[in-house]
C-alpha positions in Angstrom: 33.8 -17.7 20.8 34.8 -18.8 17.5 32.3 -17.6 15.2 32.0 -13.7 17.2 35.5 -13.4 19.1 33.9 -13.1 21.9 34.8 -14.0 25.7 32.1 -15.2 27.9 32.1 -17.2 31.3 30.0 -20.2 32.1 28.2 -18.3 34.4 26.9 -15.9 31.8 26.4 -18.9 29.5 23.9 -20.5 32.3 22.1 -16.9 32.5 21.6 -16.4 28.8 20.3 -19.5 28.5 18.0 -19.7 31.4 16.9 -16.3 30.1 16.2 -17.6 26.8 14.3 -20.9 28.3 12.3 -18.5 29.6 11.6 -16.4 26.8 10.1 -19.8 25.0 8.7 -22.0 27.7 5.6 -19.8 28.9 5.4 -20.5 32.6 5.5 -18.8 35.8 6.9 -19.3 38.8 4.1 -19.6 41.7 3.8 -18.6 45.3 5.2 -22.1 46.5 8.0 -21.6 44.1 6.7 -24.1 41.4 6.5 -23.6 37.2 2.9 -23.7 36.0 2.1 -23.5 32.4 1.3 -19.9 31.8 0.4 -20.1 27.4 0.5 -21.2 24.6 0.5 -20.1 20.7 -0.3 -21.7 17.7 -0.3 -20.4 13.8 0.5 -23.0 10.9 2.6 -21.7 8.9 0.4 -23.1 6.1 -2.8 -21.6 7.2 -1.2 -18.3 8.0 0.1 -18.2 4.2 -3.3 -19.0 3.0 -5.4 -16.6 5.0 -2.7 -13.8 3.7 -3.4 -14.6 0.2 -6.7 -16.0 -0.2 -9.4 -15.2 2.7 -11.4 -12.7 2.8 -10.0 -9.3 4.8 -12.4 -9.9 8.0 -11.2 -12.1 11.4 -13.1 -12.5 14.4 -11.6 -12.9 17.8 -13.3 -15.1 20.6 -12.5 -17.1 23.2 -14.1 -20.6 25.2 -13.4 -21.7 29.1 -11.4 -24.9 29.0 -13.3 -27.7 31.2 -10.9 -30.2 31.7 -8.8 -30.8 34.9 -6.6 -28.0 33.5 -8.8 -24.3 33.3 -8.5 -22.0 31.7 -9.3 -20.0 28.2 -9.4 -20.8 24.7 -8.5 -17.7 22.7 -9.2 -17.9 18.8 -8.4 -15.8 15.7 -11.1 -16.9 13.2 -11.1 -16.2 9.1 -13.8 -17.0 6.2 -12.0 -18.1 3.0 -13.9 -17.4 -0.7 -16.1 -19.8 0.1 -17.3 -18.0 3.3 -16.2 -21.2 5.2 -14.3 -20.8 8.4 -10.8 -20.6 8.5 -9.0 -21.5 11.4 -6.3 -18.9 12.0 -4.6 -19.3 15.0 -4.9 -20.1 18.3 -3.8 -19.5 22.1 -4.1 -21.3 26.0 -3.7 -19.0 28.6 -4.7 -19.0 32.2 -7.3 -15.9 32.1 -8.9 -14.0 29.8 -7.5 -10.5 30.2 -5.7 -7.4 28.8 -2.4 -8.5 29.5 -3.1 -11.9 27.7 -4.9 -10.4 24.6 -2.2 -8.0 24.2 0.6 -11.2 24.3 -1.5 -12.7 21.5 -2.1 -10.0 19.4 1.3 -8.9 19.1 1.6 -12.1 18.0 -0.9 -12.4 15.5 0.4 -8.8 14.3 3.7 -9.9 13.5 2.8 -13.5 12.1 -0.2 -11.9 9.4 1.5 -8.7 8.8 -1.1 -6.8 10.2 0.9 -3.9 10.3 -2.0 -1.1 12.2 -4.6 -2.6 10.9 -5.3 -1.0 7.5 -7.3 -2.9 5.1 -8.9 -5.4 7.7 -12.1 -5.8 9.5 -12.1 -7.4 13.0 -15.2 -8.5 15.0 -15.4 -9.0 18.6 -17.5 -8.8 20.9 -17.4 -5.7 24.0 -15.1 -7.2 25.9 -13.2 -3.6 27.1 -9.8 -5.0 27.7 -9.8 -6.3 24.5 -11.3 -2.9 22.9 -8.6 -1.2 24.4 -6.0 -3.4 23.5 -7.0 -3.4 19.2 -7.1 0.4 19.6 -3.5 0.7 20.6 -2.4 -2.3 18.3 -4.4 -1.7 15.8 -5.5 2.0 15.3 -6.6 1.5 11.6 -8.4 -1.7 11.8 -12.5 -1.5 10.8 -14.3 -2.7 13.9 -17.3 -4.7 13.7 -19.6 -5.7 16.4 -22.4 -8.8 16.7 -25.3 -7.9 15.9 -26.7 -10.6 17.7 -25.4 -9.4 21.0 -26.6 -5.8 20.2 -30.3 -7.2 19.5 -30.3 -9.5 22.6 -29.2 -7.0 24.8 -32.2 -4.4 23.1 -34.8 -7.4 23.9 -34.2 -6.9 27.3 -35.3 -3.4 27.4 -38.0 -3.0 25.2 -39.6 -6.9 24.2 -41.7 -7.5 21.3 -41.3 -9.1 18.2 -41.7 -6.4 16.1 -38.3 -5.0 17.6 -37.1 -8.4 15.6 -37.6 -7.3 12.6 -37.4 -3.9 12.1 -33.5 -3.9 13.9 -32.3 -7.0 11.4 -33.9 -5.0 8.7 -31.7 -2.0 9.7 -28.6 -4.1 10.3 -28.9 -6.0 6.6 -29.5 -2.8 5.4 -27.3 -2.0 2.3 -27.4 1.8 1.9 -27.4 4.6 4.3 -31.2 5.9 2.9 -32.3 2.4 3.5 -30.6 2.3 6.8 -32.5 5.6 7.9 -36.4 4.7 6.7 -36.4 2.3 9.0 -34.7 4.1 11.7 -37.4 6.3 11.4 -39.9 3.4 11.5 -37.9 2.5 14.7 -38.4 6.1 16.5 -42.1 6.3 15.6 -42.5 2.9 17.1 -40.7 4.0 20.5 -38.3 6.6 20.6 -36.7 5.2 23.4 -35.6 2.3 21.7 -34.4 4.3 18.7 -32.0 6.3 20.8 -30.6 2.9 22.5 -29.5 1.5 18.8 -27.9 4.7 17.9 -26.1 5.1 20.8 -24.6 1.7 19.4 -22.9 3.2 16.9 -24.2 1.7 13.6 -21.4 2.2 11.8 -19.7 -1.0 13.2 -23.3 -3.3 12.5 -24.7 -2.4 10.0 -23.6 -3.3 6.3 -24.7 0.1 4.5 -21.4 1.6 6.8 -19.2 -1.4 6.3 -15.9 -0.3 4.3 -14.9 -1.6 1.1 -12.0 -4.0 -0.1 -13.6 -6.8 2.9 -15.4 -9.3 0.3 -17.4 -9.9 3.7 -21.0 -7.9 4.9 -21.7 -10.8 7.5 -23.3 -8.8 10.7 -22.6 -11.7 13.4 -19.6 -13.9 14.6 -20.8 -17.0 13.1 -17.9 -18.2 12.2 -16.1 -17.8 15.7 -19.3 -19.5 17.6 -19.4 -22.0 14.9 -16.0 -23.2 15.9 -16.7 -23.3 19.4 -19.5 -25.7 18.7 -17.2 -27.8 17.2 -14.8 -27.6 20.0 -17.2 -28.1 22.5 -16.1 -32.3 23.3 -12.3 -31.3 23.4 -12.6 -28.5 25.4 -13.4 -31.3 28.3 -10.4 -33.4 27.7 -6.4 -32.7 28.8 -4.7 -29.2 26.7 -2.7 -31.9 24.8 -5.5 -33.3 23.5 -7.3 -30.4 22.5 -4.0 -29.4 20.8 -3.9 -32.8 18.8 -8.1 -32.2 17.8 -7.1 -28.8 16.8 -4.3 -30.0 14.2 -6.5 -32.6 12.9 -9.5 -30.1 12.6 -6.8 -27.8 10.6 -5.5 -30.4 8.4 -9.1 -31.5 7.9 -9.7 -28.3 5.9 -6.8 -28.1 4.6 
């Protein structure tokens, strides 16, 4: 009242801040009329000012089922730094791994990185739709990368053969479009069957001779996501504040 000159009753006080505790607290109220924890977001200030100014313009998105007595997911925004090690970027809890979820944290992530739409950045993930269609309306200008990895697994299923092995990771690590297309072409003489499958994968989000410029980064895979799962694997057993506390000593770790 003093600082605005304005009037207000205690009853709209209560509101407002019920309103607001809800705004910050995350939960939701279930069918037998109980709070449950709904999510939960986390981005170091410190880490978000480094990956702004010194990591390379790539981040991977991934996410890990929590196996504790509390489920759930693990949803993580992964960066390399000059060194091509993994940065840590940020982090969420939430209940499920859906649209709705992804688009809570990447409004997030938007706002805290100055995203903006995307421009200048290269994001990997895997097919997940929801998520597809969540980047595409966040992030319109963003370069989108898929795993390789996925792609080539996914390819053994169909046609098996080593030889597939080599000639698709020699197509993927290719650095320029000619070099990209000689061993298409080796591709369709081996089976044309299997040459139309990887095109219809779009190379221009796996391979490196389509990657755009300004990234500092021609990695093919999500290493660097999985990599961090690995690491996580132990805590994702144990109690969310636990996994919380591993996480901020893992982050001060490398920092």
């Amino acid at each position: 009242m003093t600082k605005f000159d304005i009037q207000v009753s205690m009853g709209q006080c209560r509101r407002a801040k019920k309103y607001a505790l809800k705004l910050i607290e995350d939960v939701e109220t279930g069918p037998d009329r109980k709070k449950y924890f709904s999510k939960f977001y986390v981005c170091f200030q410190g880490v978000k000012q480094g990956c702004m100014e010194g990591c390379r313009r790539i981040i991977g998105l991934d996410g890990c089922f929590l196996k504790g007595l509390c489920k759930g997911e693990l949803l993580c925004v992964v960066g390399r730094d000059a060194n091509y090690k993994i940065c840590h970027i940020s982090w969420v809890v939430v209940c499920v791994d859906n649209k709705q979820n992804w688009k809570w944290f990447l409004k997030l992530l938007i706002e805290d990185l100055h995203l903006n739409l995307g421009n200048g950045i290269s994001l990997m993930l895997d097919q997940h739709k929801g998520l597809i269609e969540v980047v595409k309306d966040f992030l319109p200008y963003i370069e989108h990368r898929q795993y390789a990895r996925h792609i080539f697994q996914n390819l053994q299923k169909i046609f098996s053969g080593a030889i597939y092995h080599t000639v698709f990771w020699r197509a993927s690590k290719a650095t320029t479009e000619n070099a990209f297309k000689v061993v298409m072409k080796e591709i369709e003489t081996l089976n044309p069957d299997a040459h139309q499958y990887i095109i219809d994968k779009d190379p221009k989000t796996w391979c490196r001779a389509f990657f755009q410029p300004g990234r500092c980064c021609d990695a093919v895979e999500n290493g660097f996501s999985k990599s961090f799962n690995v690491v996580m694997v132990d805590a994702r057993k144990k109690p969310i504040i636990t996994i919380f506390e591993e996480l901020r000593l893992f982050m001060m770790d490398r920092l």
